[in-house]
C-alpha positions in Angstrom: 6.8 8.6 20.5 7.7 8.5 16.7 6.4 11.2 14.5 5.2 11.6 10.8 7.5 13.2 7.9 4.2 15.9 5.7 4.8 17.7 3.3 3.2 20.8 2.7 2.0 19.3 -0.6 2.6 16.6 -2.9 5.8 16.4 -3.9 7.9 18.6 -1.7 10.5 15.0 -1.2 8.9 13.1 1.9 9.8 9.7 0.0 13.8 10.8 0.0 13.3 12.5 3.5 12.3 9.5 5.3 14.1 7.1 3.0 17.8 8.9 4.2 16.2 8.6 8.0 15.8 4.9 7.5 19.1 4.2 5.8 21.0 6.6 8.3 19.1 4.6 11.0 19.4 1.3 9.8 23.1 1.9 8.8 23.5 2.4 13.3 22.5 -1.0 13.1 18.9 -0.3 15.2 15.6 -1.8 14.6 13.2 0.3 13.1 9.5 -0.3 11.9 8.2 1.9 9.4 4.5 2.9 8.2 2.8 4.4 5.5 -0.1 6.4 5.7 -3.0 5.7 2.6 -3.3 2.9 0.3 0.4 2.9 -1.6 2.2 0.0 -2.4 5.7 1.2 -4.1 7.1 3.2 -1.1 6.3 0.6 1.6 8.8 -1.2 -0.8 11.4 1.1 -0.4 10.9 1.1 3.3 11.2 -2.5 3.7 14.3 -2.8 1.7 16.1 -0.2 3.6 14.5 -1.9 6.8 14.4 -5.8 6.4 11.1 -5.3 7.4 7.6 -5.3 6.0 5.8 -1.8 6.2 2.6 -1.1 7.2 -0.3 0.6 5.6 -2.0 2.9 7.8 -5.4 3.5 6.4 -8.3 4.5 7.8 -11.0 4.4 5.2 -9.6 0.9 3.9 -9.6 -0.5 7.4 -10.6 1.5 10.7 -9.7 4.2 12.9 -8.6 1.8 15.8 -7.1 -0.8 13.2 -4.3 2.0 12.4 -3.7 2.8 16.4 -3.8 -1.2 16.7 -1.4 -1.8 14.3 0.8 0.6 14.8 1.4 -0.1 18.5 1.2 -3.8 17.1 4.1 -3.2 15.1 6.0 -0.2 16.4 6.9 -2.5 20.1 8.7 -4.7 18.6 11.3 -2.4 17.6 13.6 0.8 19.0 12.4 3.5 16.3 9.1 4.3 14.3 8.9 6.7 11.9 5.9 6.9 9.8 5.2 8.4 6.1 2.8 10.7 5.3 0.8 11.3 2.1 0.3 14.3 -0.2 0.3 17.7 1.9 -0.3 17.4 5.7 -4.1 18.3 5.4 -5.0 16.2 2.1 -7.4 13.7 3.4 -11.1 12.9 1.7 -14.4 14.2 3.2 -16.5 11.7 4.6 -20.0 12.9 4.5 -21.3 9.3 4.6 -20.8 7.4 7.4 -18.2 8.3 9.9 -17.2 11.7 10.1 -17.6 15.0 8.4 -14.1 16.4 8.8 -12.5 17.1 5.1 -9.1 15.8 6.4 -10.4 12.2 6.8 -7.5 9.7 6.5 -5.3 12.2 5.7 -1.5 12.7 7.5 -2.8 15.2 10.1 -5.7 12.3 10.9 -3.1 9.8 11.5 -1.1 12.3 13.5 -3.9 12.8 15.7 -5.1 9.5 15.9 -1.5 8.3 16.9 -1.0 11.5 19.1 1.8 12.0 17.5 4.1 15.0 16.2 4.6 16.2 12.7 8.0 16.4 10.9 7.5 19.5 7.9 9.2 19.1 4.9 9.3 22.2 2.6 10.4 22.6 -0.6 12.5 25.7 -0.7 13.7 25.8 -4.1 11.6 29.0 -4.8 11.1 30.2 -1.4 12.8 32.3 0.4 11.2 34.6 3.2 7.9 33.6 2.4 9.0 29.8 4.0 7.8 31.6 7.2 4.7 32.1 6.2 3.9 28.4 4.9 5.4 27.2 8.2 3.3 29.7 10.1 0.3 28.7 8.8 1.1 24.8 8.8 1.7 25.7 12.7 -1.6 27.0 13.3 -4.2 26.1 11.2 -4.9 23.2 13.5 -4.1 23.3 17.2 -4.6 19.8 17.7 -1.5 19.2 15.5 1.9 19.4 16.6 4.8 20.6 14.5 7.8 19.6 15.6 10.1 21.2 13.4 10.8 21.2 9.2 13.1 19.9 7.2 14.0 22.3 4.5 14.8 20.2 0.9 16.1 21.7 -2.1 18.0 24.5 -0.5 20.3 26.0 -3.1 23.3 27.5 -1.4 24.9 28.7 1.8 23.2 32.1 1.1 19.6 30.6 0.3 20.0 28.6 3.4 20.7 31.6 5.2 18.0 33.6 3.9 15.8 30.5 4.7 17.0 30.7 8.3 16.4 34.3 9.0 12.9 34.1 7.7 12.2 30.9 9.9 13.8 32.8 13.3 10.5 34.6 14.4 9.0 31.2 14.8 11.2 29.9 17.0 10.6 26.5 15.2 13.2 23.8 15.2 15.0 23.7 12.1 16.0 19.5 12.0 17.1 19.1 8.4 18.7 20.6 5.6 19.2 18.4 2.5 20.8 20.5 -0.6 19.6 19.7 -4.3 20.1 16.1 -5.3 21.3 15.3 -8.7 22.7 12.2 -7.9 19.9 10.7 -5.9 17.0 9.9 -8.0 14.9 7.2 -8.2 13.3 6.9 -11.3 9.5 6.5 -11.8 6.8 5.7 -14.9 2.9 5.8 -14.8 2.0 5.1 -11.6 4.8 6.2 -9.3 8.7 5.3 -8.7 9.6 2.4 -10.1 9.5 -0.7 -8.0 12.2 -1.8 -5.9 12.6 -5.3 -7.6 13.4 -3.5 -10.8 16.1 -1.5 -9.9 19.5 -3.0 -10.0 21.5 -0.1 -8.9 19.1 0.2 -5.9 21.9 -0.4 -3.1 24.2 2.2 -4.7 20.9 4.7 -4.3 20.3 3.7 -0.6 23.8 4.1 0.6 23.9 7.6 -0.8 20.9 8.4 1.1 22.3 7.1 4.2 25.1 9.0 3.6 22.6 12.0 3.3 20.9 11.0 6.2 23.8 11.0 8.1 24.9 14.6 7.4 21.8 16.5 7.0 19.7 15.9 10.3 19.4 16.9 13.6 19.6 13.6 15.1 20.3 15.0 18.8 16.7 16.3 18.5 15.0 13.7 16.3 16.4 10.4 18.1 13.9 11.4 21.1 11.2 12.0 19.0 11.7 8.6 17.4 12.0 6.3 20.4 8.4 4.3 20.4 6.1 4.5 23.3 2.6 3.0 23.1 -0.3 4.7 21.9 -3.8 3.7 23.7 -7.6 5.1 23.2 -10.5 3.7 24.3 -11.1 2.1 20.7 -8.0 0.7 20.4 -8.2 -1.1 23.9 -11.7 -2.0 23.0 -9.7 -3.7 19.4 -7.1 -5.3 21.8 -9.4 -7.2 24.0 -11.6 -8.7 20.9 -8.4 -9.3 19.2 -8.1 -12.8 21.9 -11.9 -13.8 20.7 -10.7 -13.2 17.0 -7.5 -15.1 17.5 -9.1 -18.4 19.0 -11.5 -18.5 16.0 -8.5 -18.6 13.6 -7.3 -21.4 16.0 -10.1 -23.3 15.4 -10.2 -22.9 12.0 -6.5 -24.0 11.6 -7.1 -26.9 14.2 -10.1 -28.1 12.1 -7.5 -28.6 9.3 -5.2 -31.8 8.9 -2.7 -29.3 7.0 -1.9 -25.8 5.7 -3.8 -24.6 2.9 -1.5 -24.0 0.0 -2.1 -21.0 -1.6 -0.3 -19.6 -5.0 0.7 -16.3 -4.8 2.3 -14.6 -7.5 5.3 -12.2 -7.0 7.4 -11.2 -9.2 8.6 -7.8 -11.3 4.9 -8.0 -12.6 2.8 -8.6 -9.7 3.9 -7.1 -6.5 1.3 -4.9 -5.0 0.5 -6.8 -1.9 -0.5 -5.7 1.5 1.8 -7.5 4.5 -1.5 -7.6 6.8 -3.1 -9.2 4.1 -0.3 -12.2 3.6 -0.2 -12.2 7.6 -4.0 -12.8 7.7 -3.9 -16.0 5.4 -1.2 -17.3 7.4 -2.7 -17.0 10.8 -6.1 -18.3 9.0 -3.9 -21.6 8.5 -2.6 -20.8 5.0 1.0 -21.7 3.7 1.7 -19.0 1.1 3.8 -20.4 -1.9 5.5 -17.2 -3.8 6.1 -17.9 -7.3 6.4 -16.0 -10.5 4.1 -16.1 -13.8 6.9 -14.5 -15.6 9.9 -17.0 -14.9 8.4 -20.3 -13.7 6.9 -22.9 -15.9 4.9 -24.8 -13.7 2.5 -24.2 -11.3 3.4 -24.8 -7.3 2.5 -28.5 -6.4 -0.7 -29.4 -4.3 -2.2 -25.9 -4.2 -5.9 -25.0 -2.9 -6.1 -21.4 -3.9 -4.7 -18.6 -5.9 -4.4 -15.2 -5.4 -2.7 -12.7 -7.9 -2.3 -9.0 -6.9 -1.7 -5.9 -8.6 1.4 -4.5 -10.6 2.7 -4.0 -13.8 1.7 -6.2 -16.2 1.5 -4.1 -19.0 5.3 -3.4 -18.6 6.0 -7.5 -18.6 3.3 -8.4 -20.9 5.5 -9.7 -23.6 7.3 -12.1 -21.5 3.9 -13.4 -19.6 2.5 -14.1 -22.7 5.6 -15.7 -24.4 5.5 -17.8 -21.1 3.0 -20.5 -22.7 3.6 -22.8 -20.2 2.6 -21.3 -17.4 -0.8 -19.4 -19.2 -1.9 -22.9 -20.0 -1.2 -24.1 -16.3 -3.3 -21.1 -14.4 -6.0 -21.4 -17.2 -6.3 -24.5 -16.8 -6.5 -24.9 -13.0 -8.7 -22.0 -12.8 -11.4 -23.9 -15.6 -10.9 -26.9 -13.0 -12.5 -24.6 -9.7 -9.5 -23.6 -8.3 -10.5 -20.5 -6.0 -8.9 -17.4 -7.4 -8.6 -13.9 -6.1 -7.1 -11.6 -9.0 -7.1 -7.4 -7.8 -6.2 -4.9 -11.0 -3.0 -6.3 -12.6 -4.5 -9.7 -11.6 -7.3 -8.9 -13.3 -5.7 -7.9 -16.5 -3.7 -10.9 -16.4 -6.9 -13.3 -16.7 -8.4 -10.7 -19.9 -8.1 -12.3 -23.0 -5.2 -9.8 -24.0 -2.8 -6.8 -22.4 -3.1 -4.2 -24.8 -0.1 -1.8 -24.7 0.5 1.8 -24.5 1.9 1.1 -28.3 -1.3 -0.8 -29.3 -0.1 -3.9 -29.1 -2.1 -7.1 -28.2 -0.7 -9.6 -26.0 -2.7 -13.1 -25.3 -3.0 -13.6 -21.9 -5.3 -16.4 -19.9 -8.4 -15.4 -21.4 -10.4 -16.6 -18.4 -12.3 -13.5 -19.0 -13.9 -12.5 -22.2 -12.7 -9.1 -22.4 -9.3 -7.0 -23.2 -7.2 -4.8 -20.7 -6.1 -1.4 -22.7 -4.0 0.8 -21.4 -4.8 4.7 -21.8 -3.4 8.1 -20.5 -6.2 8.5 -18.3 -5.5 7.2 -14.7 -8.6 6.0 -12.1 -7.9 7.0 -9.1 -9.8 7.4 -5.6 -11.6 5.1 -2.4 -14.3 3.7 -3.7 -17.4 1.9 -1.6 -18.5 -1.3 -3.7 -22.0 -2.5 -3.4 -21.9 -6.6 -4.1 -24.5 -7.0 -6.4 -24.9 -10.4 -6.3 -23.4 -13.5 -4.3 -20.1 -14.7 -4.8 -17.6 -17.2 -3.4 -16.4 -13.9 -0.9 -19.3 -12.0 -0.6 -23.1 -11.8 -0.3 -25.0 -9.6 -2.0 -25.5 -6.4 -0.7 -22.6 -6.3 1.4 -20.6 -3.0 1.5 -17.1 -3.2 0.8 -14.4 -0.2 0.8 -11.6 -0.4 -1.7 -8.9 1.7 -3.9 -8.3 2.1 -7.4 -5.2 3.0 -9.1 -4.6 1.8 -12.4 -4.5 3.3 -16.6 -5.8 0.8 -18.0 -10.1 -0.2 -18.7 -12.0 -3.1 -20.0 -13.1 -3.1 -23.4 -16.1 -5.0 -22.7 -17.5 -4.6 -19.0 -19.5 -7.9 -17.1 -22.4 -8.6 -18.3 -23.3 -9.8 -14.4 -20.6 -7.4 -12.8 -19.9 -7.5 -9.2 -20.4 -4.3 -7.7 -21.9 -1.0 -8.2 -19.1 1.5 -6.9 -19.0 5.0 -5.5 -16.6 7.1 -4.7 -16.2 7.3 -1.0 -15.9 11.1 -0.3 -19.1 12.2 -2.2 -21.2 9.4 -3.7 -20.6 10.3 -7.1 -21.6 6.9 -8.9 -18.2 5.3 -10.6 -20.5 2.3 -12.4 -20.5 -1.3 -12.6 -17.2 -3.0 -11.7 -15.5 -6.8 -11.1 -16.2 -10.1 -12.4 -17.9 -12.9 -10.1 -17.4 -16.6 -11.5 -18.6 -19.3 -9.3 -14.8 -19.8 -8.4 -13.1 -15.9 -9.5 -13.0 -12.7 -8.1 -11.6 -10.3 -10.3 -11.7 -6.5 -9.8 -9.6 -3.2 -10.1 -10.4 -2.5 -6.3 -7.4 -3.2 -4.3 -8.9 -4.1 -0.6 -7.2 -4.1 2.9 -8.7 -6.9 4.9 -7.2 -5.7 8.1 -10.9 -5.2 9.1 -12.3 -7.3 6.7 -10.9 -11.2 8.4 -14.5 -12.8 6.7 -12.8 -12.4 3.6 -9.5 -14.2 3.9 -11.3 -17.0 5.8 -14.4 -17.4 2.9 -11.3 -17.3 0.3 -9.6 -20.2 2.5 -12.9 -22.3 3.1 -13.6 -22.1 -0.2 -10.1 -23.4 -1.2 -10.0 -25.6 1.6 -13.1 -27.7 -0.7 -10.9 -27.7 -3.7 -10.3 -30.4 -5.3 -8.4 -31.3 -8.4 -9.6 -33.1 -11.1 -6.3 -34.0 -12.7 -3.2 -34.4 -11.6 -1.1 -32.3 -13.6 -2.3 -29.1 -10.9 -1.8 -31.2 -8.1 1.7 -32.9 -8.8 
């Protein structure tokens, strides 16, 4: 069945919660396949290090309602356990007065729960509750009857005699009570501007995950969450109608793959910097015939040999910026192959990374490809929010006019903005105009809006066709 771990609102310690469910699970030596409701990239990392295995956005607006059941039946029989993440409070979702529904909970946890037909694990922060828990719970309970709450987990509980308060309150409910974690102070994972700090960066990481399997092990219920856990599949209507196109879909990547005398070697840069990737993404390029070839613009000096394409996610280049600049080598390498026609796809950090400079949160320039005449500066104001991107004008992925749905997270802006930009973007839940966004080159695509292509397969195959034509002029790119 699996369930979700909501909060009641951002905040309350879902991250932790399911974190110590995964280690304590993975530490039994079980198979478990974790998901992540919305658009974030940091905590799939943490589930896939506790897990050995890749997590899985489950994202309705950036993909589909039947892409999230598919995929998580997909992903979920392959193992024993599921367990999926929520995001922000149970009922946080965005209105969608567009296009698909009207319901104000849109892609929000309780969306997924019902699209999944699965129950709801409540986390609650007690530390400055005490009878009026009840209340929260109650209402949590009932404000929609199409959600099921299986029981809460109470975090931050102070002492025996908080707990116990906590407890009486919670008895009129008759709801089950299947966790208790105490105040943490030795648990913490530390953050900075946009969220905890990724796993790749954090040395004493293994230390952190055995004390919350540790946790995990003493603090639940696991005679009445191991049921809840055990997957079983999930069908609707759309979802079946997904599965039997997904055969059609699949012998078109055949023939695209078969039509090639080789993989398509494609650059992808991963490293402390540039991490932000979405697994179905990577899995799309490789069943579209690609051979991915991870490789870092902060440590490496020389490009991979015989690539055809190049594709740099988002991250934190602002943090590394010193050391990609002082990295020469490697700057003259991309800039060069990318002035040669080497397809490029370059989301948010990416894009930053082909500006002219990084400029810091201390003011500092640092000189980066310069592919595009502008400067990245980083601010205190974050951009946040779907967005739906309007192509304004043809491009090696898109034709104009097409509608593409996308995130942006990010603290930095352009100092100069495209002449020729890209898209014309709007935020998804109310239309509100955002402005002019992305850069098109004939062989570059370079915008803050992260994309899922789960939905989307035209755009990893354009990206490969394109790179598929490549070819080198010199032979320093290619050898």
């Amino acid at each position: 069945m699996s369930f979700i771990i909501a909060g009641e609102r951002s905040g309350v310690g879902k991250t932790t919660v399911t974190l110590a469910l995964l280690a304590s699970l993975c530490r039994s030596g079980v198979k478990v396949q974790s998901f992540k409701v919305g658009p974030d990239y940091i905590d799939p990392m943490f589930h896939q290090y506790v897990t050995g295995r890749p997590c899985r956005n489950l994202d309705p607006v950036l993909t589909s309602e039947s892409y999230v059941q598919e995929c998580f039946n997909r992903h979920s029989s392959r193992c024993e356990y599921a367990l999926v993440e929520g995001v922000m409070g149970l009922f946080d979702g965005v209105g969608n007065s567009s296009n698909i529904t009207d319901q104000m909970d849109f892609a929000s946890t309780a969306h997924t729960a019902r699209l999944l037909d699965i129950p709801v694990v409540l986390v609650i922060d007690c530390s400055s509750l005490s009878g009026s828990v009840a209340a929260i719970a109650h209402g949590y309970c009932t404000f929609d009857s199409r959600i099921k709450i299986a029981g809460l987990v109470l975090n931050r509980v102070g002492s025996d005699r908080h707990l116990s308060l906590l407890k009486n309150a919670l008895k009129r409910l008759q709801l089950p009570i299947l966790g208790v974690l105490r105040r943490q102070d030795n648990i913490t994972i530390p953050d900075r501007h946009l969220g905890l700090i990724p796993t790749v960066e954090l040395p004493e990481l293994d230390n952190i995950i055995h004390r919350l399997a540790d946790l995990g092990d003493s603090c639940f219920n696991w005679e009445k969450l191991l049921p809840l856990l055990q997957v079983t599949e999930v069908l609707s209507s759309d979802v079946i109608n997904f599965q039997r196109n997904e055969p059609q879909r699949r012998r078109e990547r055949r023939e695209i793959q078969e039509n090639q005398k080789s993989k398509i070697r494609i650059a992808v840069a991963r490293d402390k910097a540039f991490n932000f990737y979405y697994q179905d993404n990577l899995d799309l390029l490789v069943e579209l015939g690609a051979e991915l070839i991870f490789w870092s613009p902060l440590e490496d000096t020389k490009l991979p040999k015989d690539i055809k394409g190049m594709y740099f996610c988002g991250g934190f280049p602002e943090v590394f910026a010193q050391q990609l600049a002082a990295n020469i080598n490697i700057i003259q390498e991309v800039r060069k192959a990318i002035l040669a026609g080497i397809p490029t796809i370059a989301e948010c950090g990416g894009l930053m990374y082909l500006c002219e400079n990084i400029i810091d949160f201390e003011g500092q320039y640092w000189p980066m490809l310069g592919i595009l005449p502008t400067s990245a500066q980083m601010d205190k104001r974050l951009t946040l929010g779907y967005r739906r991107a309007v192509v304004l004008e043809n491009s090696f992925l898109f034709d104009a006019g097409t509608n593409i749905y996308g995130h942006e997270f990010h603290r930095s802006h352009l100092i100069t903005n495209p002449q020729q930009p890209l898209f014309d973007t709007y935020r998804y839940d109310c239309e509100e105009n955002t402005g002019f966004e992305g850069w098109n080159l004939p062989n570059v695509h370079a915008s803050y809006v992260h994309q899922h292509w789960g939905e989307s397969v035209e755009i990893p195959q354009m990206f490969l066709e394109q790179s598929l034509k490549f070819r080198s002029p010199t032979s320093e790119i290619t050898s």
